[in-house]
C-alpha positions in Angstrom: 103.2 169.8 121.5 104.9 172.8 119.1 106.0 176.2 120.3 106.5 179.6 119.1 110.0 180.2 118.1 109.7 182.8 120.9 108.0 182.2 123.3 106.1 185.2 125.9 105.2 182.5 128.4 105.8 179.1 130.1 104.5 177.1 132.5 106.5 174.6 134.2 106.0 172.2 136.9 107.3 169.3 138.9 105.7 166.9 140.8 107.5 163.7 142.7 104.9 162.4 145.0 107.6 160.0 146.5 109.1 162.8 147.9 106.0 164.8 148.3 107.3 167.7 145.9 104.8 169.6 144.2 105.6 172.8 142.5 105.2 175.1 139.7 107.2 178.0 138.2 105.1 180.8 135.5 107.1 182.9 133.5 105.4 185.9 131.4 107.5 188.8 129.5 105.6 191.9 128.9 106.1 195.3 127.4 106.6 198.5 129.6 105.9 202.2 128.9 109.0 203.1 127.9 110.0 200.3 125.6 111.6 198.0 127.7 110.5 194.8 128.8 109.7 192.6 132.3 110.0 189.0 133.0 107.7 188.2 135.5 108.2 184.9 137.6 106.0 183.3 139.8 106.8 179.9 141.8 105.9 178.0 144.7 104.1 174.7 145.7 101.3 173.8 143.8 97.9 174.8 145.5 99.6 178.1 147.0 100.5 181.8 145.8 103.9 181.4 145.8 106.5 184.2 145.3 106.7 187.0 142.3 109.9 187.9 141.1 110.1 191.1 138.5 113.3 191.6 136.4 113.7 194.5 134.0 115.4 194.0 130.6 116.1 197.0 127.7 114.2 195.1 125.5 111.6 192.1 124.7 114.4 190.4 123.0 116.3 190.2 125.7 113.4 189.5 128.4 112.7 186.6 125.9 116.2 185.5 126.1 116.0 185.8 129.6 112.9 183.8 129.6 114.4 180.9 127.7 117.8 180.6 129.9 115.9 180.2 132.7 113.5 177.6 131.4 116.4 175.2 130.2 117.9 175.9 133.7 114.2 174.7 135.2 113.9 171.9 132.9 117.5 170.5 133.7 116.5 170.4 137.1 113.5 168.2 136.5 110.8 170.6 135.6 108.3 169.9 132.5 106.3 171.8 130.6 102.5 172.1 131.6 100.2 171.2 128.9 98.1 174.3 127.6 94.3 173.8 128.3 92.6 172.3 125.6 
């Protein structure tokens, strides 16, 4: 699988069956008005709504940077990257 250089979005998620752990965690960064930028995060156990979790940033850049810190945080604590839909 290849990914942008910088990516807006992510989907991650875990699943260990042996321990009955099922979950997911959606990031998205989108523009504002006034020419900042929000990461959006949304996480929970698969099958439910979960929790949203809006932070603010100056800029996409740094929303994107944002984006990426927390997804090597997610992955080191066993999270993968769901496949895109084909």
């Amino acid at each position: 699988m290849q990914f942008e250089v910088f990516p807006d979005q992510i989907r991650l998620r875990r699943e260990e069956p042996a321990q009955n752990l099922r979950r997911f965690y959606m990031m998205v960064v989108q523009r504002d008005l006034f020419g900042g930028a929000s990461l959006i995060r949304e996480w929970g156990r698969l099958g439910s709504s979960g929790q949203v979790r809006i932070d603010h940033h100056p800029d996409e850049g740094r929303a994107i940077n944002a984006l990426a810190d927390l997804m090597a945080a997610k992955r080191k604590r066993g999270y993968r990257i769901e496949d895109a839909p084909k």
